[in-house]
N, C-alpha and C positions, 0 to 999 in steps of 0.2 A: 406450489412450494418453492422458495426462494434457494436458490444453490449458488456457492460462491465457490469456485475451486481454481487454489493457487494453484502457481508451477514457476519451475527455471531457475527453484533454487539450487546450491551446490557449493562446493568447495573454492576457492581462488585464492592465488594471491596478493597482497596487501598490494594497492596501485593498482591492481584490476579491475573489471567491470562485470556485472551482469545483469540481467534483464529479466524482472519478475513478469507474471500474467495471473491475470484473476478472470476467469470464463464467468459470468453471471447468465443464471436463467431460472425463470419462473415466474419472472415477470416483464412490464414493461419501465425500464430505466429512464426514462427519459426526463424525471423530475426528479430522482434520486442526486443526493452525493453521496461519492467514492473515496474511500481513506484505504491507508497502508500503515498499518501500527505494526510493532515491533517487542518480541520480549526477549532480552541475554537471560542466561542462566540467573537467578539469583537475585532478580531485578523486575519490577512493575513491567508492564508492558507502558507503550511510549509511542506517541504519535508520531508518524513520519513524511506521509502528506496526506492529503485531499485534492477531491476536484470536482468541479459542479457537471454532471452528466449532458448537461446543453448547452453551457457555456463556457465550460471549458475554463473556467478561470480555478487557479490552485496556488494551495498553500502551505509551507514546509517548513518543518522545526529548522530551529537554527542550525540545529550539526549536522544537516544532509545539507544547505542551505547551499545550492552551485555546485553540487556535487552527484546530485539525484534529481528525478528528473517524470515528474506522474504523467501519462496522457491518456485516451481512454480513444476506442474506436466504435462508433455508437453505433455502425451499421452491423461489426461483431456481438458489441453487448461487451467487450471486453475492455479492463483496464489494466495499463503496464506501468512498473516503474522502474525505469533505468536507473543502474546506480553504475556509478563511475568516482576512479580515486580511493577504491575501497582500502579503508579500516580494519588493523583487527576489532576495532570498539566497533565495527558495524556487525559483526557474529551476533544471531538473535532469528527466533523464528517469526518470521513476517507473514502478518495475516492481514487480508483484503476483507474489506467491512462497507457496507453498503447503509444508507439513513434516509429513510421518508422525505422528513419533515425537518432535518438537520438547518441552521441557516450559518454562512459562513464564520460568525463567532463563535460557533458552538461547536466547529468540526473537528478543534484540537481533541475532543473529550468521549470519553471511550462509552459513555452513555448515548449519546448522539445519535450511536450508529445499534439497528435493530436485527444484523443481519453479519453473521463472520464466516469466514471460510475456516478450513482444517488448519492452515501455517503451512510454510516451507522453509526449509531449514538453509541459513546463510550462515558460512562459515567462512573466514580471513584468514589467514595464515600469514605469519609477518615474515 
């Protein structure tokens, strides 16, 4: 059974940084990609990166674009995503999502991925 559990969310303020983690286990990752999507109140949930579990190559909506920051450490099985310069538009609960069979155009899309964690709640304060 596949488990994805976030952490590291919390409160901050706006200009500040913090640092997400998604523990995966259940399986072996090593041909999966990793995304970080995102839902504010009121509002779709919304990509916010990816990254290929072996190669490491990642990709980010334009509004986190040099501001956040996905990497993943394969010998933990875990993926992190640094965010720096926070927003209050970045307040939303961020969930870590893991995909099979995902290929890099298809990783902006919330189908892609077969497997979500609980969320952690990010909140900004301006």
């Amino acid at each position: 059974q596949v488990q994805l559990v976030e952490s590291g969310g919390g409160l901050v303020q706006a200009g500040g940084s913090l640092r997400l983690s998604c523990a995966a286990s259940g399986r072996t990752f090593s041909t999966y990609k990793m995304g970080w999507f995102r839902q504010a109140p009121g509002k779709e949930r919304e990509f916010v990166a990816a990254i290929t579990w072996s190669g490491g190559m990642t990709i980010y909506a334009d509004s986190v674009k040099g501001r956040f920051a996905i990497s993943r450490d394969v010998a933990k099985n875990e993926v992190y995503l640094q965010m720096n310069s926070l927003k209050p538009e970045d307040t939303a609960v961020y969930y870590c999502a893991a995909s099979r069979s995902g290929t890099v155009p298809t990783l902006r899309a919330e189908k892609t991925y077969d497997y979500w964690g609980q969320g952690t709640q990010v909140t900004v304060s301006s």
